[in-house]
N, CA, C and O of each residue as an XYZ file, in Angstrom:
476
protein
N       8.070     91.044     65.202
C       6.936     91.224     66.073
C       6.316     89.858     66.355
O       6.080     89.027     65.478
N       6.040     89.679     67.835
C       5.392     88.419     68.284
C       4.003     87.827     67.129
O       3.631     88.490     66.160
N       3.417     86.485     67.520
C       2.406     86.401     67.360
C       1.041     86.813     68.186
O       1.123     86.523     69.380
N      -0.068     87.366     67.832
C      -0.609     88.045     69.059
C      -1.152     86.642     69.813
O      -1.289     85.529     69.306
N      -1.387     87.027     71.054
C      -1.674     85.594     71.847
C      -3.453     85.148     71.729
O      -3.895     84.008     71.872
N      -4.271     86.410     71.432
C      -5.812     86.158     71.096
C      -5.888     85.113     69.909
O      -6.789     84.330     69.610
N      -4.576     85.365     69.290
C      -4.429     84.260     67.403
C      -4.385     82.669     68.123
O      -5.046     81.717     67.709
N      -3.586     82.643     69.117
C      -2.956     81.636     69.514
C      -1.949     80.563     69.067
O      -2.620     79.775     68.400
N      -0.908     80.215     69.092
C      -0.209     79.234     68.333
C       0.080     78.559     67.035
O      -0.080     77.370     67.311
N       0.477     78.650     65.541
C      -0.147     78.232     64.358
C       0.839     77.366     64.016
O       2.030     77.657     63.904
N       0.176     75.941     63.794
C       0.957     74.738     63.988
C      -0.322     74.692     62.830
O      -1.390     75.303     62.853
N       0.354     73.473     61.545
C      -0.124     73.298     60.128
C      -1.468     72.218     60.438
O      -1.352     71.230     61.164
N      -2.572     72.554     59.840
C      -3.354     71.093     59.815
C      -2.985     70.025     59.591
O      -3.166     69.032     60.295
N      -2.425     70.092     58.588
C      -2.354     68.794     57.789
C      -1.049     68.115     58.922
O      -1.097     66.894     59.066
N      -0.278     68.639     59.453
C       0.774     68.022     60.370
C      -0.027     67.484     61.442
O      -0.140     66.308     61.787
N      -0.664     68.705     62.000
C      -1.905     67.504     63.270
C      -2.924     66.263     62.677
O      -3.633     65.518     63.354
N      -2.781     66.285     61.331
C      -3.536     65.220     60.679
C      -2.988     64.225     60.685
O      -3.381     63.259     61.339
N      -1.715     64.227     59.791
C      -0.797     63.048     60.337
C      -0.528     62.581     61.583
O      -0.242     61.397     61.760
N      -0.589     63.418     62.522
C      -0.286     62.572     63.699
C      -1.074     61.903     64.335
O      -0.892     60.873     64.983
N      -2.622     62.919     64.019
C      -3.546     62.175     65.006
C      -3.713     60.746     64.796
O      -4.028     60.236     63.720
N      -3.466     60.079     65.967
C      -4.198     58.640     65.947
C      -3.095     57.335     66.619
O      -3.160     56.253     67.202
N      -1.731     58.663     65.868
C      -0.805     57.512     65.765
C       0.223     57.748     67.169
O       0.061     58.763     67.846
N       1.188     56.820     67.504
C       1.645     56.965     68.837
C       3.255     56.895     68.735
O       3.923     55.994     68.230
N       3.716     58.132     69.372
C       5.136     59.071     69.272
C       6.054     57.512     69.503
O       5.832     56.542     70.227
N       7.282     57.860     68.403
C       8.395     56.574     68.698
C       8.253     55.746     67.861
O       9.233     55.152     67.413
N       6.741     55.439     67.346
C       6.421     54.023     67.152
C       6.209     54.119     65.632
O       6.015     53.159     64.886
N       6.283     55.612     65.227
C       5.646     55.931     63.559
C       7.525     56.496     63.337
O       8.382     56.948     64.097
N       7.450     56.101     61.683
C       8.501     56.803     60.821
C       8.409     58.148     60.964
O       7.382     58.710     61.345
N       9.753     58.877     60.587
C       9.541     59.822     59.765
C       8.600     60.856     59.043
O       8.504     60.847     57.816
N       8.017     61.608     59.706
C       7.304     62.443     58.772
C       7.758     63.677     58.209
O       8.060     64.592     58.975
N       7.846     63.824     56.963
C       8.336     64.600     56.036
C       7.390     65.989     55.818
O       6.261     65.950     55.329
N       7.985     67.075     56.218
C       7.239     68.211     56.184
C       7.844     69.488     55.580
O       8.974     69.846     55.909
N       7.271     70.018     54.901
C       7.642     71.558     54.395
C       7.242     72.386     55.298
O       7.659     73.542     55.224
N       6.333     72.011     56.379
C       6.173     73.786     57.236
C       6.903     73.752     58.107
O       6.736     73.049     59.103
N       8.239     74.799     57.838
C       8.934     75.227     58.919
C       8.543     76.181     59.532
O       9.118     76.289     60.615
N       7.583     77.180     59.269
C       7.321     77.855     59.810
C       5.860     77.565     60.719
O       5.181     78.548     61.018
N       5.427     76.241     61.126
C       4.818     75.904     62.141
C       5.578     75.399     63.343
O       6.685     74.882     63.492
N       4.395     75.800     64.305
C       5.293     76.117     66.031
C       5.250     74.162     66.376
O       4.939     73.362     65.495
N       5.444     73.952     67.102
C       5.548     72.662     68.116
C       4.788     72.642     69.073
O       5.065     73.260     70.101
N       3.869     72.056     68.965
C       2.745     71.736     70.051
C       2.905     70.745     70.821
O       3.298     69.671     70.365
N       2.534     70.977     72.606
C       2.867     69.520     73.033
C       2.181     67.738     72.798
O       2.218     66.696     73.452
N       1.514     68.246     71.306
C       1.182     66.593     71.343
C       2.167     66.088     70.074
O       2.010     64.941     69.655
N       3.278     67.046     69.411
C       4.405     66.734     68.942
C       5.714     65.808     69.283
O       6.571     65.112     68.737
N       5.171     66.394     70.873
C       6.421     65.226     71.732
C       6.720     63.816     71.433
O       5.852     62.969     71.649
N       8.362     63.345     70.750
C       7.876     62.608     70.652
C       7.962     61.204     69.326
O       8.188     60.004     69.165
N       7.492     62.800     68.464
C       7.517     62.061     66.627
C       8.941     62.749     66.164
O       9.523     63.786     66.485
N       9.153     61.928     65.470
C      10.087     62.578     64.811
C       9.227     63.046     63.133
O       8.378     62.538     62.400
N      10.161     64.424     63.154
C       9.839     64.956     61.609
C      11.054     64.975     60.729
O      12.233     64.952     61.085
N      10.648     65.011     59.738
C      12.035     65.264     58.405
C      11.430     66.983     57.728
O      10.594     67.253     56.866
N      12.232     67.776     58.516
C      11.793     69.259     57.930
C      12.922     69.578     56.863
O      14.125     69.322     56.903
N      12.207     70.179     55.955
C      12.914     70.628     54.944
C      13.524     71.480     55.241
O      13.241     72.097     56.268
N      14.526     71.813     54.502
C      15.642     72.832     54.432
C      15.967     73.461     52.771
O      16.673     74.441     52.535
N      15.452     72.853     52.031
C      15.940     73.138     50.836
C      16.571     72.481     49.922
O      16.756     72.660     48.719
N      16.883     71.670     50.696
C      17.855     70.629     49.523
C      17.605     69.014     50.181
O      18.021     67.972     49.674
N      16.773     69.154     51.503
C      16.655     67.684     51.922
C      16.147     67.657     53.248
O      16.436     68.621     53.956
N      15.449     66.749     53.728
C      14.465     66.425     54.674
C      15.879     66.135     56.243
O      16.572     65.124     56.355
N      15.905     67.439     57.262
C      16.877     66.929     58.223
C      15.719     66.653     59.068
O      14.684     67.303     59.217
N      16.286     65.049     59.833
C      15.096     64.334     60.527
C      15.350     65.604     61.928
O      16.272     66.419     61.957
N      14.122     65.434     63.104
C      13.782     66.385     63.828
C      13.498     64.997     64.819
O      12.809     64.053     64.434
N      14.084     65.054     66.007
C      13.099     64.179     67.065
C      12.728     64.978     68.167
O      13.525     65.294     69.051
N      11.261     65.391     68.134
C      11.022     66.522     69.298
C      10.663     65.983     70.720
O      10.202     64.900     71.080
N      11.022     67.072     71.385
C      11.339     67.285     72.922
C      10.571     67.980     73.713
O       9.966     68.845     73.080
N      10.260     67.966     75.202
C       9.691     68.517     75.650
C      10.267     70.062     75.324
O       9.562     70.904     74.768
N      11.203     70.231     75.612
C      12.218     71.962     75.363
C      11.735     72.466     73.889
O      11.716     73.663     73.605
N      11.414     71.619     73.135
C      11.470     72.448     72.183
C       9.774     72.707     71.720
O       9.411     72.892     70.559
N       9.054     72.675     72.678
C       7.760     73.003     72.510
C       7.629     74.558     72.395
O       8.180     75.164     73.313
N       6.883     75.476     71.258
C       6.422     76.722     71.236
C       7.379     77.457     70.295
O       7.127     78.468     69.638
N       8.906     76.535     70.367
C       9.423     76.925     68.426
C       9.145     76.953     67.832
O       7.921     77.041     67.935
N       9.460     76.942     66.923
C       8.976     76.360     65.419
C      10.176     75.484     64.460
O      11.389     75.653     64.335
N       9.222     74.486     63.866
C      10.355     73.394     63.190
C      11.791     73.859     62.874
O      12.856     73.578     63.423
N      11.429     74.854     61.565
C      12.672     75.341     60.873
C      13.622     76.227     61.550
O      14.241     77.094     60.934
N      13.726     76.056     62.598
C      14.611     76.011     63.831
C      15.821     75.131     63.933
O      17.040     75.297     63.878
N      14.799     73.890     64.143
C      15.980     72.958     64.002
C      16.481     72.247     62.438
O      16.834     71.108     62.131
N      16.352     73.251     61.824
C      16.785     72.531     60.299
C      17.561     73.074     59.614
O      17.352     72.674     58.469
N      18.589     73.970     59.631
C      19.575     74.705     59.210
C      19.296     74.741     57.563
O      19.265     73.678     56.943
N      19.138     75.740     57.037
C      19.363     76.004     55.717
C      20.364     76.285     55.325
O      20.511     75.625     54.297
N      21.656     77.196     55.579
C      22.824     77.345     55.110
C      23.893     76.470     55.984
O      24.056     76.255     57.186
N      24.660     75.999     54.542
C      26.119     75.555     55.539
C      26.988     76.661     55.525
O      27.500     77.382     54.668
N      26.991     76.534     57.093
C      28.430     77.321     56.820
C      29.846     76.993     56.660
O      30.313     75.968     57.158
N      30.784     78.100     55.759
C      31.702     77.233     55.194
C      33.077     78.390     55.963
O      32.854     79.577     56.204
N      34.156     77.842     56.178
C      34.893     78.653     57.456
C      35.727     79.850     56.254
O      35.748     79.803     55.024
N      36.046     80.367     56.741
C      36.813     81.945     55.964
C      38.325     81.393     55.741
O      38.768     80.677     56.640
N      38.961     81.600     54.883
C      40.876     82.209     54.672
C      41.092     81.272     53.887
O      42.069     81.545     53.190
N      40.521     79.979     53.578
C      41.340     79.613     52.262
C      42.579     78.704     52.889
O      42.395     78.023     53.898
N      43.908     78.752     52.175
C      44.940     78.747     51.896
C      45.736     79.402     53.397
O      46.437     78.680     54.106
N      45.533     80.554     53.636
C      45.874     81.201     55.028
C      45.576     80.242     56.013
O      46.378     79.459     56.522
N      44.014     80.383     56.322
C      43.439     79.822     57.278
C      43.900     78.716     57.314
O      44.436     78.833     58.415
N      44.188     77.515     56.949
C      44.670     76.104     56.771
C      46.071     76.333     57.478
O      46.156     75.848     58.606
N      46.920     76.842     57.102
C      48.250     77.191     56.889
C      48.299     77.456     58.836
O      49.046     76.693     59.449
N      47.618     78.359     59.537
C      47.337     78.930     60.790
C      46.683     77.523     61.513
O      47.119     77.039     62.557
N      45.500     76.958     60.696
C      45.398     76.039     61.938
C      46.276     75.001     62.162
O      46.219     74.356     63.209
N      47.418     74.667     60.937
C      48.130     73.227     61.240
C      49.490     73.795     62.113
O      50.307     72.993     62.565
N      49.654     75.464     62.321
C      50.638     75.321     62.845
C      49.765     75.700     64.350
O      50.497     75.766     65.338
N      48.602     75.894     64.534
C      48.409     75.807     66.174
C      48.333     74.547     66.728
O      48.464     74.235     67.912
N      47.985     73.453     65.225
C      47.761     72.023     66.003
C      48.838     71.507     66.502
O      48.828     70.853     67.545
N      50.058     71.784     65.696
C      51.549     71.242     65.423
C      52.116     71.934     66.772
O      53.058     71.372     67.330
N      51.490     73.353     67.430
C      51.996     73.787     68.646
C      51.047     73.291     70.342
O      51.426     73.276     71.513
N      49.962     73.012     69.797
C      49.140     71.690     70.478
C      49.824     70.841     70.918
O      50.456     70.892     71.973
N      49.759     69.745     69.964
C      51.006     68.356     70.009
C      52.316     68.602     70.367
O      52.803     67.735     71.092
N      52.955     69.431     70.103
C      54.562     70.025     71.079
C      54.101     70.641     72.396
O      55.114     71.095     72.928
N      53.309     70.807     72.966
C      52.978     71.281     74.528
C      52.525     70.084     75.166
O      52.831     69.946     76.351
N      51.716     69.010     74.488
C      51.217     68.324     75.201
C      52.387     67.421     75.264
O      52.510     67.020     76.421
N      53.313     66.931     74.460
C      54.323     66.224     74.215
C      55.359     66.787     75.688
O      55.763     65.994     76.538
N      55.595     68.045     75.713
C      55.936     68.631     76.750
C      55.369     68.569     77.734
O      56.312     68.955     78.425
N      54.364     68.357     78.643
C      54.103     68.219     79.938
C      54.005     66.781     80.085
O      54.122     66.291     81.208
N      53.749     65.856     78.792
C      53.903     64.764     79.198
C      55.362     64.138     79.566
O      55.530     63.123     80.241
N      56.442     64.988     78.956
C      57.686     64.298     79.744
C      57.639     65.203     80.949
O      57.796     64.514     81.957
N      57.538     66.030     81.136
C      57.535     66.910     82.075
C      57.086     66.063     83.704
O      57.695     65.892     84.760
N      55.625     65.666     83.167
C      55.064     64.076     84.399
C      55.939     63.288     84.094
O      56.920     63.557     84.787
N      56.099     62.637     83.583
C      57.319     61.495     83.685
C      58.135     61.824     84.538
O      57.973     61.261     85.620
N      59.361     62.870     84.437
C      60.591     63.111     84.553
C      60.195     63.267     86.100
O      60.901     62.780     86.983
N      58.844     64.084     86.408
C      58.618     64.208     88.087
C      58.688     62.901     88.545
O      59.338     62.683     89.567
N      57.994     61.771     87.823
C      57.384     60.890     88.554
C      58.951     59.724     88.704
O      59.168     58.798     89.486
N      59.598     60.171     87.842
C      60.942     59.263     88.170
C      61.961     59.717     89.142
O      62.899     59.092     89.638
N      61.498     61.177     89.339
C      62.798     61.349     90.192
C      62.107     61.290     91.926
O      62.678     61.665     92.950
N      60.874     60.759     91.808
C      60.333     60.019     93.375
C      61.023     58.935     93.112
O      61.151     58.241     92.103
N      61.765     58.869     94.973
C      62.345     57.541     94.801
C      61.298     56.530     95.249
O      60.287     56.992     95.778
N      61.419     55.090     95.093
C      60.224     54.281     95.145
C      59.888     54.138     97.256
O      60.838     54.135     98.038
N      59.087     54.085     97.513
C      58.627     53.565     98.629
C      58.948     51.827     99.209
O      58.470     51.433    100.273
């Protein structure tokens, strides 16, 4: 369920504290735990280091990303790909059929381009 719009927007004090005064680009890093505050447009600009859980991923905000919220852009889980042993096994033989097609149209141009006789 939305936020109601009479509430209006809830972006952290203490984050508009840090910023006030100071001018976007020109300041470090600011290191923040509220991911769950939105992006206001006087955010534009700074970069943040939002937590994730295990470490500060830096944030450099944008006009687009005004009315998100941080922990948006900060991924908490990695994701890690499925099959193991299988899966490995499947992608080296699509790469290995990759590299034999491309290997193939590249003689393929050649062989056209030699049998033009020269001008």
């Amino acid at each position: 369920m939305a936020r109601s719009l009479k509430k209006g927007p809830y972006v952290d004090p203490k984050l508009l504290k840090k910023i006030e005064g100071k001018k976007p680009l020109a300041t470090e890093m600011i290191k923040t735990w509220a991911r769950r505050s939105q992006i206001a447009p006087e955010m534009v600009g700074f970069k943040f280091g939002v937590y994730n859980g295990k470490a500060h991923i830096e944030v450099l905000v944008s006009e687009d990303m005004v009315g998100h919220r941080l922990g948006e852009f900060s991924p908490t889980k990695k994701f890690v790909r499925h099959g193991g042993k299988m899966q490995k096994e499947m992608e080296t033989k699509q790469k290995e059929g990759e590299i034999v097609a491309a290997q193939a149209a590249k003689a393929a141009a050649d062989a056209a381009g030699a049998k033009k006789p020269p001008k």
